[in-house]
C-alpha positions in Angstrom: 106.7 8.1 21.1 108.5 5.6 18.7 111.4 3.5 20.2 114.0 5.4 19.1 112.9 8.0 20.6 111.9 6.2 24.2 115.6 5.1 24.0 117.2 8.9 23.5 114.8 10.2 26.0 116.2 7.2 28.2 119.5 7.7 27.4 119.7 11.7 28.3 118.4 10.9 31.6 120.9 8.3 32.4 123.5 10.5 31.2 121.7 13.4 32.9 121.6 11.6 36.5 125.1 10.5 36.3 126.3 14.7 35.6 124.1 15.1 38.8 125.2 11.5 40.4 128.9 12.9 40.1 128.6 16.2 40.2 129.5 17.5 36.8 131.1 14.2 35.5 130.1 13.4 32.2 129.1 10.3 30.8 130.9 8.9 27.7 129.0 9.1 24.7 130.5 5.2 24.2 128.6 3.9 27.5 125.3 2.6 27.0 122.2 2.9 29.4 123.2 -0.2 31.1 126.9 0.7 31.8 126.1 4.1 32.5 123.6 2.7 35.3 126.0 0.7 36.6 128.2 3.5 37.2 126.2 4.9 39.1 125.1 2.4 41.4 128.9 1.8 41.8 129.4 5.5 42.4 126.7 5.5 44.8 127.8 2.7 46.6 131.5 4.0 47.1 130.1 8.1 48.7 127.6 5.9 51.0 130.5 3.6 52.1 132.9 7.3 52.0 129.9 9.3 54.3 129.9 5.9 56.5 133.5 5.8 57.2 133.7 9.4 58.0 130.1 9.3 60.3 132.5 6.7 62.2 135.4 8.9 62.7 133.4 11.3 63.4 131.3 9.6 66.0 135.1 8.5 67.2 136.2 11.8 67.2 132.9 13.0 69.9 133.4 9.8 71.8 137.4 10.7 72.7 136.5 14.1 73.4 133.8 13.5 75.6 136.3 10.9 77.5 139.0 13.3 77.4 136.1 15.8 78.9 135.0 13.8 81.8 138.5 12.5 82.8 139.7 16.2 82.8 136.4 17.4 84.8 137.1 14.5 87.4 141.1 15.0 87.8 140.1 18.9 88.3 143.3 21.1 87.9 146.6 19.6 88.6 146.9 20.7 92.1 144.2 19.0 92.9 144.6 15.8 91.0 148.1 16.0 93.2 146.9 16.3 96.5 143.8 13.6 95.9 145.5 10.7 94.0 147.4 9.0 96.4 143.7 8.6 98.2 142.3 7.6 94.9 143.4 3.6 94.3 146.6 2.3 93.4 145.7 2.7 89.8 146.2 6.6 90.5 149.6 6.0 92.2 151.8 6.8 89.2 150.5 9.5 87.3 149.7 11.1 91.2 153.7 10.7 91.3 154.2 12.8 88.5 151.6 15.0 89.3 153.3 15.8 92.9 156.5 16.2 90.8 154.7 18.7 88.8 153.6 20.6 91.6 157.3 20.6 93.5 158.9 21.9 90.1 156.4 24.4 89.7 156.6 25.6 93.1 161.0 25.0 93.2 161.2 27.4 89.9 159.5 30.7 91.4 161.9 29.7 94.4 164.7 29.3 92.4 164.3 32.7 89.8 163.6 34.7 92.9 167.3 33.4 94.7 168.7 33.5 91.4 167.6 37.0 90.9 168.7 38.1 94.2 172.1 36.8 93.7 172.4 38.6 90.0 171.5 42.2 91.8 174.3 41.1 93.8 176.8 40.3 92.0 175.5 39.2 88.0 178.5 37.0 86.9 179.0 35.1 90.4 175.3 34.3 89.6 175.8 33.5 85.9 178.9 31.4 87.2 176.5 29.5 90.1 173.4 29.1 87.6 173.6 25.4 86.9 170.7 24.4 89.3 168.5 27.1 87.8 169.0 25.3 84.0 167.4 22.2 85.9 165.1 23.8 88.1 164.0 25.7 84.6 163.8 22.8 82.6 162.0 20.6 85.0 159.2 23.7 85.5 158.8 23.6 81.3 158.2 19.8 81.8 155.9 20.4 84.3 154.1 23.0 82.4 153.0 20.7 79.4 152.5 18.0 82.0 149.5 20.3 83.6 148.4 20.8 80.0 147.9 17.1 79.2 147.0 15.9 82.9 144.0 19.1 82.7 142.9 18.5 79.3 142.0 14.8 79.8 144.6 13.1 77.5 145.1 9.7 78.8 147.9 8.5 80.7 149.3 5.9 78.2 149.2 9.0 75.7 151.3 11.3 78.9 153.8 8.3 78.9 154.4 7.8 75.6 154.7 11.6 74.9 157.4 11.7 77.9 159.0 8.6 76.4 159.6 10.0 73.0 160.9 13.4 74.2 163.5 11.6 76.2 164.4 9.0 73.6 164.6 12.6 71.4 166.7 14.4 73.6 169.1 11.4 74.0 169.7 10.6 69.9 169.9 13.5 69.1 171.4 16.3 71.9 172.0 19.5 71.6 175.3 20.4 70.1 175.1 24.1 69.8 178.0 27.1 69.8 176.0 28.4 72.9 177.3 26.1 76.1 174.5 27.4 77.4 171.9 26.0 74.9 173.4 22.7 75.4 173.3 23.1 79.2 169.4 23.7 79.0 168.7 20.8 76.4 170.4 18.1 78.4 168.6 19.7 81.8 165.0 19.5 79.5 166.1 16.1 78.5 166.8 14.7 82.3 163.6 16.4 83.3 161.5 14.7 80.8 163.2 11.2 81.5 162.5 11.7 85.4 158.6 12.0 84.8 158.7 9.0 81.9 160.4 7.3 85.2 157.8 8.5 87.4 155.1 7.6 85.1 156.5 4.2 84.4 157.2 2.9 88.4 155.9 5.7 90.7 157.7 7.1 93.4 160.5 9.9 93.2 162.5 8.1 90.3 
């Protein structure tokens, strides 16, 4: 094979690897061997670094959910983490505050839509009238609700606290201003709920 045609034969390769290289790219007929080489080192380089920054997340991703699996297997279901954390360490005091608090509101809402219930068989607009303490008892039972969620799944407690924090920084920038009184009664009552816990969360205790 002449020259000429060692450097066609070498040329249609490079061009040929750099189509496969980057997948279905094709090489400008202006680049020579050399530049077209270099390409594909660079192109190379740049998936390898790609595949290694997404390994790494990845790896990331298993590590957090393997964290998140054994914190939620060793809290076991809120009830439990409730009753068990004051017995647990000082470090367990606050969120087992908010856990009791969970518990209580929980318990205080099938309480509360059983009187309030009663009451509306009795007589439906004295209840309606009366119903203030069931818009908090509600609204504290929603808190507690996606309070179980997070505590049972494993998320962490700085993540609890900061989700608590911004739904009560939410609720206070921008309440609820609403035609329905009603819809504004239940916003500020989620709002106070979810600042009681954040309080809980942050010092312990029945804030």
């Amino acid at each position: 094979m002449n020259p000429i045609d060692e450097l066609l034969t070498e040329m249609d390769g490079a061009r040929s690897r750099y189509y496969n290289v980057t997948k279905g790219a094709t090489a400008d007929k202006r680049w020579s061997i050399k530049s077209i080489n270099a390409r594909i080192e660079q192109f190379e380089a740049e998936q390898a670094e790609a595949q290694a920054k997404a390994d790494a997340r990845q790896a990331a991703k298993a590590k957090a959910e393997a964290e998140r699996d054994a914190l939620s297997a060793e809290r076991g279901t809120l009830e439990e983490y409730a009753s068990q954390a004051m017995s647990r360490g000082e470090e367990h005091w606050k969120l087992g505050s908010a856990a009791s608090f969970a518990v209580r509101a929980i318990e205080v809402q099938k309480e509360s839509a059983k009187k309030l219930m009663e009451r509306f068989e009795a007589d439906p607009l004295d209840a309606l009238s009366w119903g203030d303490s069931y818009f908090t008892a509600a609204a504290e039972y929603t808190v507690a609700m996606e309070f179980k969620h997070m505590l049972e799944a494993g998320c962490w407690e700085s993540q609890i606290l900061d989700y608590a924090m911004t739904e009560t920084l939410r609720g206070a920038k921008n309440p609820s201003r609403s035609t329905s009184p009603t819809s504004n009664l239940a916003s500020t009552a989620k709002t106070a709920a979810w600042a009681r816990l954040t309080g809980m969360l942050q010092n312990g205790g029945m804030y």
